[in-house]
N, CA, C and O atoms as a MOPAC input file, in Angstrom:
PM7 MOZYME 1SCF
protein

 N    -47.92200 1    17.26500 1   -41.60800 1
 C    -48.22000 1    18.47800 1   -42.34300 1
 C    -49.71600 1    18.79000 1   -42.29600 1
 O    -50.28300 1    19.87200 1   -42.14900 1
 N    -50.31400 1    17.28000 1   -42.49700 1
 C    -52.05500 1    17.90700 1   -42.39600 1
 C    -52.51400 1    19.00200 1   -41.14000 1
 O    -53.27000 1    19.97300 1   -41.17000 1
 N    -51.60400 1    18.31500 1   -39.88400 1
 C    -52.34500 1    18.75900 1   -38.85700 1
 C    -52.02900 1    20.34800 1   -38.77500 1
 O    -52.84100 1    21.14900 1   -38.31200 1
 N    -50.79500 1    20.69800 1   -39.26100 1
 C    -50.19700 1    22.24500 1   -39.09000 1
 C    -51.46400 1    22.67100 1   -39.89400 1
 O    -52.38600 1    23.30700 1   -39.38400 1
 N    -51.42800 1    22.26400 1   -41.19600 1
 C    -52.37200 1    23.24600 1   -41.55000 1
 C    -53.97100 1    23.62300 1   -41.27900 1
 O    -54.75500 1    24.49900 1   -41.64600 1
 N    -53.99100 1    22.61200 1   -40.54100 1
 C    -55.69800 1    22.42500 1   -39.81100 1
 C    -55.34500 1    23.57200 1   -38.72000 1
 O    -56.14600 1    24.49500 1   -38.57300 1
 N    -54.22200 1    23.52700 1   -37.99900 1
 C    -54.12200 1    24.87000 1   -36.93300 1
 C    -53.86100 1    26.26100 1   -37.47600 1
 O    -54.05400 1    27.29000 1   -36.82800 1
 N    -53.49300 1    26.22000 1   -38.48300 1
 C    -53.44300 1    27.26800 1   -39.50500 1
 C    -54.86200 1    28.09300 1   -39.81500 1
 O    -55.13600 1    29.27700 1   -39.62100 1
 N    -55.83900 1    26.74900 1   -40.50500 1
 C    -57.09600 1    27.77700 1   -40.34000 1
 C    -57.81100 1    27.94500 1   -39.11500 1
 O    -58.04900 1    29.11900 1   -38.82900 1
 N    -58.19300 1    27.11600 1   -38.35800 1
 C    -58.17500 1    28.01400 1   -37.16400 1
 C    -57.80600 1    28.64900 1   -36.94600 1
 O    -58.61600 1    29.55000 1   -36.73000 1
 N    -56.67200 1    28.97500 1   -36.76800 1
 C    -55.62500 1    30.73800 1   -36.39500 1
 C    -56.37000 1    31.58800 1   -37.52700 1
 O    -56.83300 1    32.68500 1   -37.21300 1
 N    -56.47400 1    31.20600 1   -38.57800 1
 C    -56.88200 1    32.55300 1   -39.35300 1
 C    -58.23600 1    32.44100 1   -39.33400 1
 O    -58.64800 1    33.58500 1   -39.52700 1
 N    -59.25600 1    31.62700 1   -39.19600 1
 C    -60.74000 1    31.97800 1   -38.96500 1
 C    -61.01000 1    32.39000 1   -37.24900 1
 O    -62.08600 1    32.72700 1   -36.75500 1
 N    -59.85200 1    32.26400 1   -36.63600 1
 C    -60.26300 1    32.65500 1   -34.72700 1
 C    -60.07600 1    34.40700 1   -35.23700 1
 O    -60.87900 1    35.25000 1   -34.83900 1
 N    -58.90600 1    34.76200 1   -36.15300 1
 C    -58.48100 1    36.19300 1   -36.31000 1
 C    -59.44800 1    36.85200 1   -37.17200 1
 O    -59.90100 1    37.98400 1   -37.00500 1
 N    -59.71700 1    36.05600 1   -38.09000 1
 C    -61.07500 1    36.99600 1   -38.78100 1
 C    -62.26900 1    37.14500 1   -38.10500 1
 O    -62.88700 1    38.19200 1   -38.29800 1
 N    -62.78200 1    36.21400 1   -37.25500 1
 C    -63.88500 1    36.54800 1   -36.30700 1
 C    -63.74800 1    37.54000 1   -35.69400 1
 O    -64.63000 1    38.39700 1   -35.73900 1
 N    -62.20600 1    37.78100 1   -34.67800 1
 C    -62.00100 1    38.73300 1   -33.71200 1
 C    -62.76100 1    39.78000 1   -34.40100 1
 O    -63.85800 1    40.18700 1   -34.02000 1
 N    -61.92800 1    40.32800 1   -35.75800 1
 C    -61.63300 1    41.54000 1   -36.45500 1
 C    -63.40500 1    41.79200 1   -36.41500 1
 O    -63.85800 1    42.86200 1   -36.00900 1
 N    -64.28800 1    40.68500 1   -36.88000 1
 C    -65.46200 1    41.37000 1   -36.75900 1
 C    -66.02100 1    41.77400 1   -35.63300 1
 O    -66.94300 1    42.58900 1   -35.62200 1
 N    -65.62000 1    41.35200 1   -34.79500 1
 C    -66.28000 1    41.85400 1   -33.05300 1
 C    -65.48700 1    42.92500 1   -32.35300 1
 O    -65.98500 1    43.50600 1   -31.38800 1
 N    -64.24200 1    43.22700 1   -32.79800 1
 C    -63.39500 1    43.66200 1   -31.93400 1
 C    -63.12600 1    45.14200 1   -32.47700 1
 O    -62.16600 1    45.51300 1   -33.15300 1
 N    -64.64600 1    46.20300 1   -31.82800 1
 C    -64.33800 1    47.67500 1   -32.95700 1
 C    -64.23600 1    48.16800 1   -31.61600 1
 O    -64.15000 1    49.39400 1   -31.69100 1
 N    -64.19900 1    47.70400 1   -30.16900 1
 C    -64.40000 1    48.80700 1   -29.29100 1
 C    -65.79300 1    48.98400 1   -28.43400 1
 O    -65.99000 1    48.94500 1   -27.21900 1
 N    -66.56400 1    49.16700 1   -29.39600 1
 C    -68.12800 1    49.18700 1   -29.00400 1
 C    -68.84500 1    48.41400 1   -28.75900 1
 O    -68.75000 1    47.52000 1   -29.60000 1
 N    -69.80700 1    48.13900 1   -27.81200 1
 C    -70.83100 1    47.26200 1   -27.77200 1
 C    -71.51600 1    47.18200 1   -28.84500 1
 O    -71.48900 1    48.17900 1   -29.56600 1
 N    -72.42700 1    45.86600 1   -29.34000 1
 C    -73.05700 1    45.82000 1   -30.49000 1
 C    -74.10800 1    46.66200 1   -31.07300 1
 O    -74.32100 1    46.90700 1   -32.26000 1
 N    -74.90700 1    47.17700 1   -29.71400 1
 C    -75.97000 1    47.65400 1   -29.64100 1
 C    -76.00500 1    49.56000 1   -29.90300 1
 O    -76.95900 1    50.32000 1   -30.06700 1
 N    -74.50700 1    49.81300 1   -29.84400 1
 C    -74.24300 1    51.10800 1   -30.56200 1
 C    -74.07000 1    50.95300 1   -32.04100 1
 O    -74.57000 1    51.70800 1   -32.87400 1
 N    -73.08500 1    49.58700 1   -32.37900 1
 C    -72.85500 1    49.88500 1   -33.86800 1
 C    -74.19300 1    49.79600 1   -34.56800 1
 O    -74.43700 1    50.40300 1   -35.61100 1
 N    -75.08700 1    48.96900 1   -33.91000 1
 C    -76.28800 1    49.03900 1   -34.55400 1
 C    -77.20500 1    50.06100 1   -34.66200 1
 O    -78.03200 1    50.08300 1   -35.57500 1
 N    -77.12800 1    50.95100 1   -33.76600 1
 C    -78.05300 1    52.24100 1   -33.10800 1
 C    -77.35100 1    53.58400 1   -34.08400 1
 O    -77.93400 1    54.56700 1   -34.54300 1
 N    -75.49300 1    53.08500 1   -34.21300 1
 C    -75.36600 1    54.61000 1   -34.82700 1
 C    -75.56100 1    54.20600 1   -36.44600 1
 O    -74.72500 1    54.81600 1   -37.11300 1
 N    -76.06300 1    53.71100 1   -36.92000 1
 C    -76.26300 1    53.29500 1   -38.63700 1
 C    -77.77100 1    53.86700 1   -38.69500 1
 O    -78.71800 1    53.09000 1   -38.58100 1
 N    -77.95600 1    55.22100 1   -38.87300 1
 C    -79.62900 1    54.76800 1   -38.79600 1
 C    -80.10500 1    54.04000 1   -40.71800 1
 O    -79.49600 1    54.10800 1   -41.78500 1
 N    -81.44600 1    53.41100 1   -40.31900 1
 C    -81.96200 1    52.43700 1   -41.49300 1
 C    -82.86600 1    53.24800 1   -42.10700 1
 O    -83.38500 1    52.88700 1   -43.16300 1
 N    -83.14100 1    54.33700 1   -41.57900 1
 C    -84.61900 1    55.40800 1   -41.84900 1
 C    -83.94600 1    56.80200 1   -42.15500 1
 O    -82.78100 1    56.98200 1   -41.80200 1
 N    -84.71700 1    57.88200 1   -42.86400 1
 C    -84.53100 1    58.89500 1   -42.91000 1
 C    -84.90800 1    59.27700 1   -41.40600 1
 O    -85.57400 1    58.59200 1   -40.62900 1
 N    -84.06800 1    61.10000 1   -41.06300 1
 C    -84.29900 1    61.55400 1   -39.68200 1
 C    -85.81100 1    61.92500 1   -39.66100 1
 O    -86.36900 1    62.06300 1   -38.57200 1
 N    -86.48700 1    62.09100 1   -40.81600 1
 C    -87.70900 1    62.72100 1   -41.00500 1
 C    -88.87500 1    61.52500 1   -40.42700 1
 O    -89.77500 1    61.73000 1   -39.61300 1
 N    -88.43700 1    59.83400 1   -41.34200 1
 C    -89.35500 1    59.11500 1   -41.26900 1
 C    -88.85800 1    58.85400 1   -38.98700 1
 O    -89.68400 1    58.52600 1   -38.13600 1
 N    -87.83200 1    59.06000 1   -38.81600 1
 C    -88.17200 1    58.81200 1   -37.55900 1
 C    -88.41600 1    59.63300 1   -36.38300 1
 O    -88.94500 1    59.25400 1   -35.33800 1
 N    -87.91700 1    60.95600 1   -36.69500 1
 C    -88.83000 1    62.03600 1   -35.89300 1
 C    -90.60400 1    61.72300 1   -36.08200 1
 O    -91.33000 1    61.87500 1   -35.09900 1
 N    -91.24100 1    61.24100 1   -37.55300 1
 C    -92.25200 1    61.28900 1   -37.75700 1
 C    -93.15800 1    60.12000 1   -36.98700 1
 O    -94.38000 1    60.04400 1   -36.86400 1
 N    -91.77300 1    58.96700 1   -36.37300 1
 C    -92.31300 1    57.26600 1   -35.96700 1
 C    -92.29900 1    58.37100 1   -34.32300 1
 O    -93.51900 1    58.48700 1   -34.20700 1
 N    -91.88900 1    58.92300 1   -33.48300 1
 C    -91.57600 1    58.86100 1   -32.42800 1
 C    -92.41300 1    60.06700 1   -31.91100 1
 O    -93.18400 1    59.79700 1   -30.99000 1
 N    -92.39300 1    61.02000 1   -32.23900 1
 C    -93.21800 1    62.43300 1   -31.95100 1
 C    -94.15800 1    62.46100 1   -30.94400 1
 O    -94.08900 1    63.21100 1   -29.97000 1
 N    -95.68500 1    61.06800 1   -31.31300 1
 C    -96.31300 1    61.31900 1   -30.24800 1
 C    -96.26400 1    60.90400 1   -28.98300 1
 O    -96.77400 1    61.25800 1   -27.92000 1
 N    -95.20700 1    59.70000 1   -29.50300 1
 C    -94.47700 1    58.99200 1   -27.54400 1
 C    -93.85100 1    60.45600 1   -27.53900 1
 O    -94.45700 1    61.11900 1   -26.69700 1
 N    -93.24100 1    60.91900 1   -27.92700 1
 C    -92.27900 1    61.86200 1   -27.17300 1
 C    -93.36300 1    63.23300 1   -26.22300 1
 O    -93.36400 1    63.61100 1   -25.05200 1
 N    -94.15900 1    63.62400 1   -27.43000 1
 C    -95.57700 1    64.63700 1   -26.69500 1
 C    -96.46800 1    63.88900 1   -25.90800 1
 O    -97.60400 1    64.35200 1   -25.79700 1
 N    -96.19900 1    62.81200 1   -25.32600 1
 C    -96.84800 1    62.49800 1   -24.30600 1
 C    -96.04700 1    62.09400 1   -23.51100 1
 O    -96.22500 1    60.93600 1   -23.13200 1
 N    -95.22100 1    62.62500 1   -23.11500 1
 C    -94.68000 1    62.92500 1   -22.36400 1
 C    -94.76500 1    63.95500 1   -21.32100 1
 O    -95.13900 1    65.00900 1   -21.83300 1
 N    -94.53900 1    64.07500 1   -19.90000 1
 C    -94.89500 1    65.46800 1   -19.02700 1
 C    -93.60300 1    66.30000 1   -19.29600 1
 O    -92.49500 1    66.12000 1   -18.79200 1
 N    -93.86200 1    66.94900 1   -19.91500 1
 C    -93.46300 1    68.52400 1   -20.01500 1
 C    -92.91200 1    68.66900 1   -21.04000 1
 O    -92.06500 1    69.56200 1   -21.06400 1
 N    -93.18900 1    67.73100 1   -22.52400 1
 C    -92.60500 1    67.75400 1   -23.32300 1
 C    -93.39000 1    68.69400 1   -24.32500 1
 O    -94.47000 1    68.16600 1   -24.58800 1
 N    -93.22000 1    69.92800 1   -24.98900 1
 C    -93.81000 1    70.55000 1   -25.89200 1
 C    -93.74400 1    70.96800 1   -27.22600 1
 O    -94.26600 1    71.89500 1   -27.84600 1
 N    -92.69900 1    69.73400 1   -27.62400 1
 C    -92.16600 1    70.33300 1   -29.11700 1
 C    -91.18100 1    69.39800 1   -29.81300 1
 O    -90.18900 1    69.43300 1   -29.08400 1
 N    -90.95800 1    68.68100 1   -30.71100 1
 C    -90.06300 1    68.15200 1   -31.65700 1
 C    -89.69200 1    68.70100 1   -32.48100 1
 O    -90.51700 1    69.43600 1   -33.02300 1
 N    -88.47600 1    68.68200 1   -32.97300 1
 C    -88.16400 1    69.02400 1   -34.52400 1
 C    -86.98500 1    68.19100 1   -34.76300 1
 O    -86.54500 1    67.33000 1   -34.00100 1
 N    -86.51300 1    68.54600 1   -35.92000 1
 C    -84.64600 1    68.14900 1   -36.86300 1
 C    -84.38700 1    69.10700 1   -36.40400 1
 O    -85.28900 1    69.85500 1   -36.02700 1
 N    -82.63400 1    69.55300 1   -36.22000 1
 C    -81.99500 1    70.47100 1   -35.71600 1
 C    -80.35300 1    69.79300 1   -36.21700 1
 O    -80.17300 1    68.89300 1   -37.03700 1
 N    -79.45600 1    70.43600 1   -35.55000 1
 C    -78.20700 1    70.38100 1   -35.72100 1
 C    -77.62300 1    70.15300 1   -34.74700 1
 O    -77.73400 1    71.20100 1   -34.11100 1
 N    -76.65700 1    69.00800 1   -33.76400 1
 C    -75.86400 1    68.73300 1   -32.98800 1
 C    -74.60400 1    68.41700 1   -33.56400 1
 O    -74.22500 1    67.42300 1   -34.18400 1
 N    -74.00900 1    69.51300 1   -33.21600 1
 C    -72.24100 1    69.68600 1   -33.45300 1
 C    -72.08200 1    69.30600 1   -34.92700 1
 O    -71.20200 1    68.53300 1   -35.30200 1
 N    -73.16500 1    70.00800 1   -35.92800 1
 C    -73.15400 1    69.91800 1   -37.04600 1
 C    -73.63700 1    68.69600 1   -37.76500 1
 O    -73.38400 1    68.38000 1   -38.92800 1
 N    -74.13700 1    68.26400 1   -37.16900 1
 C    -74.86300 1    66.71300 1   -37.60700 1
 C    -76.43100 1    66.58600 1   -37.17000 1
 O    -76.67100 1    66.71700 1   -35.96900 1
 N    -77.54000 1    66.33500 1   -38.09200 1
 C    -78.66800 1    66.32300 1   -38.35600 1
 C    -78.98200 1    65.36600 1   -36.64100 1
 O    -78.44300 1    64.29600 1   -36.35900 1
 N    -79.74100 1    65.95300 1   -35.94800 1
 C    -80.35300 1    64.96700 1   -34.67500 1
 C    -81.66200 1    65.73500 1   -34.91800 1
 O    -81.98200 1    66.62600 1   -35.70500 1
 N    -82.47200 1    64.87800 1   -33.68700 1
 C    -83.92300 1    65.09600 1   -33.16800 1
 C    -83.89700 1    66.02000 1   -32.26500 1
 O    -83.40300 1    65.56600 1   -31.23300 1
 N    -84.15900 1    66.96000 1   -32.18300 1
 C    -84.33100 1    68.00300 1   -31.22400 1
 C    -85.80700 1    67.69900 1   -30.16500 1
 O    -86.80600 1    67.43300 1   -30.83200 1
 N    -86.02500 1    67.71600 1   -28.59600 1
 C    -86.90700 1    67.70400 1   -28.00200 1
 C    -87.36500 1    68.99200 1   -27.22300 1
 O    -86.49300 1    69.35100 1   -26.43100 1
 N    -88.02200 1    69.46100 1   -27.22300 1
 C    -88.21800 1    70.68500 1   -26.34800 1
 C    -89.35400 1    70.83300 1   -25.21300 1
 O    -90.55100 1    70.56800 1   -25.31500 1
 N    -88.69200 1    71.29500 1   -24.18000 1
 C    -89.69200 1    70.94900 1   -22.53100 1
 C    -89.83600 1    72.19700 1   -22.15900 1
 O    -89.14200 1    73.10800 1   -22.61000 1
 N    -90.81900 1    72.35600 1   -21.23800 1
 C    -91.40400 1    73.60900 1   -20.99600 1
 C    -90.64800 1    74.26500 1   -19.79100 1
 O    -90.58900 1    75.49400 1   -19.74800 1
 N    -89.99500 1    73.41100 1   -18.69000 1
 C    -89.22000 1    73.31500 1   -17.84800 1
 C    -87.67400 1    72.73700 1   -17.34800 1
 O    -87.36000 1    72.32200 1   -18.46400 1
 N    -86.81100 1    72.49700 1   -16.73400 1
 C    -85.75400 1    71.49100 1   -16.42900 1
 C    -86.32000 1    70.82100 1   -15.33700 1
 O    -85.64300 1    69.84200 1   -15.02100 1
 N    -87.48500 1    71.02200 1   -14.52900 1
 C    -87.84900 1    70.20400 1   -13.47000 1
 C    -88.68400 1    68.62000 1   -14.43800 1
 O    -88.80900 1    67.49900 1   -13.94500 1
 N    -88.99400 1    68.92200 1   -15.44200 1
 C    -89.93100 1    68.31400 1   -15.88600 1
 C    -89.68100 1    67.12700 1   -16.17900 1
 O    -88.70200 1    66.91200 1   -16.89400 1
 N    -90.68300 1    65.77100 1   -15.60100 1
 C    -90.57100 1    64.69400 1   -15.17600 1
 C    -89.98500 1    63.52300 1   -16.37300 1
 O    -89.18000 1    62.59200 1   -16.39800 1
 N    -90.92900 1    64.21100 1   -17.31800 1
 C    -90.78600 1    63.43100 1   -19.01300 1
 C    -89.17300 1    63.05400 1   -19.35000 1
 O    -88.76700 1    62.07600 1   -19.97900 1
 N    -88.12400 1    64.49300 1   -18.53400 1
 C    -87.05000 1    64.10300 1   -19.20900 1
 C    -85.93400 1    63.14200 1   -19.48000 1
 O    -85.15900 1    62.91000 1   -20.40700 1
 N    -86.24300 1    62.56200 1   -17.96800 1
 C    -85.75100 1    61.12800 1   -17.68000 1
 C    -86.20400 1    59.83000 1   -18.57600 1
 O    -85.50500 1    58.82200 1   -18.68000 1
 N    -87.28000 1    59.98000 1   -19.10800 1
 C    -87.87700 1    58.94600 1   -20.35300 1
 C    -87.30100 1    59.51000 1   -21.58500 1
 O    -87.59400 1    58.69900 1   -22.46300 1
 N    -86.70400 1    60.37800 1   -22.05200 1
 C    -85.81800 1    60.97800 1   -23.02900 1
 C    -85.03300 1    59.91300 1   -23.57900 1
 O    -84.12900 1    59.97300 1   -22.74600 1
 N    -84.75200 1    59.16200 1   -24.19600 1
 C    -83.32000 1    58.37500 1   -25.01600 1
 C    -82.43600 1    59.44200 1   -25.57200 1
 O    -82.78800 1    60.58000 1   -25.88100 1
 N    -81.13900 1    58.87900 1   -25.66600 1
 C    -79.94100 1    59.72000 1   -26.02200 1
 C    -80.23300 1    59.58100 1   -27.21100 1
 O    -80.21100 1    60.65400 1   -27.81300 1
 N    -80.58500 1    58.44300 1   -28.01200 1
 C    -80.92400 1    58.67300 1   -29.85700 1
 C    -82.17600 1    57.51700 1   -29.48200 1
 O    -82.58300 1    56.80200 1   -28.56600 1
 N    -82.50300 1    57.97100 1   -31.15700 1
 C    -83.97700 1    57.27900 1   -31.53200 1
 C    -83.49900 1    56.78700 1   -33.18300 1
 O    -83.17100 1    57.45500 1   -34.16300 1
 N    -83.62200 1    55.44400 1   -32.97700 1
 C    -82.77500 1    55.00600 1   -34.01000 1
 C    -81.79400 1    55.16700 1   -34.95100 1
 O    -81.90500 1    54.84700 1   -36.13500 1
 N    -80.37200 1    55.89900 1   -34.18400 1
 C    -79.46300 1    56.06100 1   -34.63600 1
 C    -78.80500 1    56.95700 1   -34.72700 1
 O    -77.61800 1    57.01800 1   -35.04700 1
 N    -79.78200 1    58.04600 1   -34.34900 1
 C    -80.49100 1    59.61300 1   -34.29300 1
 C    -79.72700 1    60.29300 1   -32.98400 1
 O    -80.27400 1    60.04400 1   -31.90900 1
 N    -78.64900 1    61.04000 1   -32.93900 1
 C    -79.04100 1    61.83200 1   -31.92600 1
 C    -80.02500 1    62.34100 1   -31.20700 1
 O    -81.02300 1    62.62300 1   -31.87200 1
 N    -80.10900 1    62.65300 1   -29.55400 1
 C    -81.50200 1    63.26800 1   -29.36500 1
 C    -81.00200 1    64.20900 1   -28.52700 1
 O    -80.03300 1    63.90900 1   -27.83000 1
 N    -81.49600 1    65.33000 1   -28.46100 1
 C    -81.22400 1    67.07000 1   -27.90800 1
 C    -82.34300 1    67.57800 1   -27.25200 1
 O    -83.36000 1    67.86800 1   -27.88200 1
 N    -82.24600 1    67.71900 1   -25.99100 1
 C    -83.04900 1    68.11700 1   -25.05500 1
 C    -82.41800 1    69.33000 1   -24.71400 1
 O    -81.31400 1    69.75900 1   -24.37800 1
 N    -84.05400 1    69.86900 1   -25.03100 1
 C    -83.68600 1    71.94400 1   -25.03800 1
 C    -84.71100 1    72.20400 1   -24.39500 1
 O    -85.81400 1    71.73800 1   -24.68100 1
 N    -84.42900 1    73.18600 1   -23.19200 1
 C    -85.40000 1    74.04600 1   -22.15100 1
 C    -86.05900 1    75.08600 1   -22.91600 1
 O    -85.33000 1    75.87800 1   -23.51300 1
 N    -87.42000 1    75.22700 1   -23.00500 1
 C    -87.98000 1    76.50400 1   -23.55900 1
 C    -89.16200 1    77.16200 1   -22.84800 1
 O    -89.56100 1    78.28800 1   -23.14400 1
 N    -89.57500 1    76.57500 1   -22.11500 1
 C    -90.27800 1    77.08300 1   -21.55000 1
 C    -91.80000 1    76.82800 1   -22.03800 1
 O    -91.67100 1    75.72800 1   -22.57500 1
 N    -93.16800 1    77.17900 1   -22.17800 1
 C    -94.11700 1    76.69600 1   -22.51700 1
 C    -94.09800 1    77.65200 1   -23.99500 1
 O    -93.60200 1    78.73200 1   -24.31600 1
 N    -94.72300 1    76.86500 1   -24.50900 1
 C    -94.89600 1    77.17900 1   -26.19000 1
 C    -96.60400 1    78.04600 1   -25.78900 1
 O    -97.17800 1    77.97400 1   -24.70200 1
 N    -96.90700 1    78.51700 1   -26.54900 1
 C    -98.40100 1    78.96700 1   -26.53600 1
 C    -98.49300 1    79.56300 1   -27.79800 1
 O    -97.62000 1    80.33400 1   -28.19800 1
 N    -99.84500 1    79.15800 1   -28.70300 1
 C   -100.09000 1    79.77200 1   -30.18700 1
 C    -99.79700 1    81.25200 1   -29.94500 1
 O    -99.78400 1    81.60100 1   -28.76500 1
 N    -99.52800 1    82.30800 1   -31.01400 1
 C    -99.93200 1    83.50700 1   -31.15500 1
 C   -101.26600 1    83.90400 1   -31.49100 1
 O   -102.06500 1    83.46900 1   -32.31900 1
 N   -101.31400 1    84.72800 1   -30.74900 1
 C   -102.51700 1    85.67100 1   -31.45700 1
 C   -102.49300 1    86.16000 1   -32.50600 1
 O   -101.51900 1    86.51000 1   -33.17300 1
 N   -103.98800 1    86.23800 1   -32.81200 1
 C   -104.16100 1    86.99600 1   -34.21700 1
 C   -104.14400 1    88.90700 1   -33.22300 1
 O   -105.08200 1    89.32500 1   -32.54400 1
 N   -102.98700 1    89.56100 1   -33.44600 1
 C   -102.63600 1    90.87200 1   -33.58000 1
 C   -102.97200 1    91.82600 1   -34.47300 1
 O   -102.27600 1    91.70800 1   -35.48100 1
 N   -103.83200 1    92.83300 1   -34.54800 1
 C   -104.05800 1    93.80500 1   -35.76500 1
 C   -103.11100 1    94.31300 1   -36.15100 1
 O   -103.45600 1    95.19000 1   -36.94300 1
 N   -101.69700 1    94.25700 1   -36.01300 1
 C   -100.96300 1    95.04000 1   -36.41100 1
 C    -99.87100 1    93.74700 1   -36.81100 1
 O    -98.68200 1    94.04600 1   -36.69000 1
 N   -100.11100 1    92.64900 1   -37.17500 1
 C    -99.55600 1    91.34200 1   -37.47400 1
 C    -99.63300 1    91.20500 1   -38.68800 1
 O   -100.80600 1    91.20300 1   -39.06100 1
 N    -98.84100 1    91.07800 1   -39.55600 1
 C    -99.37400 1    91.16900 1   -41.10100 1
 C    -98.46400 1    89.02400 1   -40.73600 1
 O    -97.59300 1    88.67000 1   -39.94200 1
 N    -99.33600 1    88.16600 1   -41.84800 1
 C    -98.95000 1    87.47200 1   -41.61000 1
 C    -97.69400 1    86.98200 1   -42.65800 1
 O    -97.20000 1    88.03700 1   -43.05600 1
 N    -97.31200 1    86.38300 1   -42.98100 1
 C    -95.27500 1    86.42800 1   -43.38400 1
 C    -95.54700 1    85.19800 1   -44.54100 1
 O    -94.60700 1    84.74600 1   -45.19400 1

């Protein structure tokens, strides 16, 4: 009888291990899609790697398929930076949008400012 039940917990500690490993995903997503930070504190960690980047001209928060991501914005689609792009930044969706070059506005006399 001892020994059945010695194979017993094994069988049930081999099955509770599985259950923790066995979601489908590699580890390194379940860990990536939990983010630990607000989207703010990590748009705010990543911004200037991202603007130094070639052809990168713009960050913000935005909306992907209704869910808070990092938005990136490039001045071109040729532009070299985009391949150094990550799909998320800690946990974060990331959204790569063509805009073309940003440039300040002018001060306009007929610009009242808003």
């Amino acid at each position: 009888m001892r020994f059945a039940r010695g194979h017993l917990w094994l069988a049930a500690g081999a099955v509770a291990l599985g259950m923790t490993h066995c979601t489908g995903r590699p580890a390194h997503e379940e860990e990536a899609g939990v983010p630990s930070r607000s989207i703010e504190e990590v748009l705010a960690a990543h911004t200037d790697s991202l603007m130094s980047l070639p052809g990168v001209v713009g960050t913000a928060i935005g909306l992907c398929d209704g869910v808070a991501c990092i938005r990136v914005f490039l001045s071109d689609s040729s532009a070299v930076g985009r391949r150094k792009i990550p799909n998320r930044l800690d946990g974060y969706s990331v959204r790569v949008d063509i805009t073309g070059p940003v440039r300040p506005l002018k001060d306009e006399p007929n610009r009242t400012p808003r």
